[in-house]
C-alpha positions, 0 to 999 in steps of 0.5 A: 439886455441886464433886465436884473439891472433894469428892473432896478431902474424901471419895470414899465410901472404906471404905463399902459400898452395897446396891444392891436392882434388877435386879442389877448387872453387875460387868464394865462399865469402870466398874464393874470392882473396885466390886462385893463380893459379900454372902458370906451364903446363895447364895439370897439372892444368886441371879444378883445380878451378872447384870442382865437389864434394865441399871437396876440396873447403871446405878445402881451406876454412878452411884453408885460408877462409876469412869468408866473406859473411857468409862462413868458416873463416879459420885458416891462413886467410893471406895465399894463395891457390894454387889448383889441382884437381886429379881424386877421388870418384864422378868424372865421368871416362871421366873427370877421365882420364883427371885428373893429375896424383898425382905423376905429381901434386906433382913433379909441387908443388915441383917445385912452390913456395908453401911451404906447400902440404895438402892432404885430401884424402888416399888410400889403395895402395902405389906405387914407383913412388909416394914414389919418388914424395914424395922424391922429394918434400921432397928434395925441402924443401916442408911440407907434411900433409895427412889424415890418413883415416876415416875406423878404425871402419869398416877396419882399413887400411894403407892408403896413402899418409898418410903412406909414409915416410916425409909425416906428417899423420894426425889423428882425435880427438872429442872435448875433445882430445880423437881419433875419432872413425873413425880416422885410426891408426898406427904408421904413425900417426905424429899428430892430430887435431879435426875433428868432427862436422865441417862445409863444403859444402853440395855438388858442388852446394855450396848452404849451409854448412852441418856437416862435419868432419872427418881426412880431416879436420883436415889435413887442419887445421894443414896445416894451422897451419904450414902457421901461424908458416912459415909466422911468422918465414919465415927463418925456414926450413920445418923440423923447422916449423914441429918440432915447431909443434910437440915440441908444441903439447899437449900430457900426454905422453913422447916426445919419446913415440908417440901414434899410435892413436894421434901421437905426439899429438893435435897441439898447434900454438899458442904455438910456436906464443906466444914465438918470440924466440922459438928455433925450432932446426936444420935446417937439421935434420928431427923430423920424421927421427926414424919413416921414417927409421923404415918403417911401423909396424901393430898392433903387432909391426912388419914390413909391407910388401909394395912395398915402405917400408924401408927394415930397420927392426924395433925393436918390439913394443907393440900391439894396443889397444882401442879408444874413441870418436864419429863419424862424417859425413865424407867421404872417402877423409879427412884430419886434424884440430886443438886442445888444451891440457888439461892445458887451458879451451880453443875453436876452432871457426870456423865463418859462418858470424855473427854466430859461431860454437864453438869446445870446447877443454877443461880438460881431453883432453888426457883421451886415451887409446893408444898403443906405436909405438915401436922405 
């Protein structure tokens, strides 16, 4: 990705990121001074800088980690935190009932000055008043990414937030661009960013990194990504940073044609930093306005059935087809992270102090088997 080259341009400077997991702890190296607190009501807040599993940590980390002191250095090290902890796996029921609920977390954010709201978790259920909390936030200008889900081989699902409409899902690929195995499809994929082979915290005793990965990561990487391009253009509207993105990402196929397996394609910030008068086009107009009116499809192309899909019909579609890649060590609840085309011989460093792991995405990043989504 050139972060060198990046951090030139734009480190995520004066741009908070709501970060929705299993809380953040604010006392790793890498994390000391990135996290602000939402000052707002203390319920809504409830031990959001004690993380009881290490996935929420890790994708602040990744996000805006410093790497000091031998941790992760993010992608927009300039960018600021912003935890909340909601009740998921490995959180015990009594603390579990006293977690926010998600609907109230992401009405709070809409109300803060964060602009962006990484979400790297999913479930198979969607609701109502969730799809109205998404509205809102929406509404009050906020960019919404989410992981589409690490189950493809085992039981391919819907998973949300990801799938709910002005939410950007987020899927995984290996290192050379092909989807990851385990990254969900459909047609609620917006883009992707590798997620294999990434570092994390092993656990909450956060006394070492373990390989990690999955749709998590790669959510946050790309929440990242959107606080390099807003920090840079601070006047851009939501639907400008999230169309730079898409306009910018690496893909072989037509703009007009998005995979159900990539979506758009592998971010590509730098595209968009590099070019100081990249027209990121209208301030009002939505880049994901087809999709959010066409509503769900499964693998055939026709409508899903759920209780906050758009009751507009879509046109029929194709039906899927295989994927490639490899697995990678990755929970239930992840998200998104960062990639190059085919074009550059490029690597994605992620530092752990003085050492470095390298993610190479290099030629034949787009040599995937895909289905459309239909329009």
């Amino acid at each position: 990705m050139k972060t060198d080259e990046m951090w030139k341009v734009s480190t995520g400077e004066g741009v908070k990121v709501a970060v929705i997991d299993t809380g953040v702890n604010p006392h790793t190296p890498s994390l000391r001074g990135q996290i602000v607190a939402d000052k707002g009501a203390a319920r809504l807040t409830y031990k959001a800088t004690e993380d009881y599993k290490g996935h929420g940590t890790t994708m602040a980390e990744l996000i805006v980690g410093t790497g000091a002191g031998g941790g992760l250095k993010g992608l927009a090290p300039g960018a600021q935190v912003v935890p909340y902890r909601i009740a998921m796996k490995g959180l015990n029921k009594a603390e579990a009932a006293k977690a926010p609920e998600l609907v109230d977390v992401i009405k709070a954010v809409a109300d803060s000055d964060a602009k962006i709201i990484s979400m790297s978790f999913g479930s198979d259920g969607d609701s109502e008043d969730e799809l109205e909390a998404i509205k809102y936030a929406h509404a009050k200008g906020k960019l919404m990414f989410a992981a589409t889900g690490n189950d493809a081989e085992r039981n391919s699902r819907i998973g949300y937030p990801a799938a709910y409409p002005y939410v950007v899902g987020v899927a995984a690929s290996d290192e050379s661009g092909k989807v990851a195995k385990f990254s969900e499809h459909g047609n609620y994929v917006d883009l992707a960013a590798p997620g294999l082979n990434m570092p994390g915290w092993c656990d909450n005793s956060f006394r070492a990194y373990c390989d990690k990965g999955g749709t998590s990561a790669a959510t946050a990487l790309t929440s990242a990504s959107a606080a390099l391009v807003w920090s840079a253009h601070p006047d851009w509207t939501a639907n400008q940073v999230l169309n730079s993105l898409i306009e910018t990402a690496g893909r072989d196929w037509a703009r007009d044609d998005p995979s159900t397996y990539l979506g758009y394609g592998l971010i590509r910030p730098r595209k968009v930093l590099e070019n100081a008068n990249f027209d990121p086009g209208p301030a009002d107009t939505d880049p994901l306005a087809r999709e959010n009116a066409v509503g769900l499809l499964d693998d055939e192309g026709k409508p899903v059935k759920s209780s906050s899909s758009p009751s507009t019909a879509p046109s029929e579609g194709p039906g899927k087809t295989g994927t490639s890649g490899s697995d990678s060590e990755a929970d239930g609840t992840s998200a998104a992270a960062s990639g190059e085309d085919s074009s550059d011989d490029t690597t994605l460093w992620v530092i752990l102090g003085a050492a470095a792991a390298v993610l190479a995405v290099g030629g034949g990043a787009f040599a995937v088997i895909r289905s459309r989504r239909g329009t």
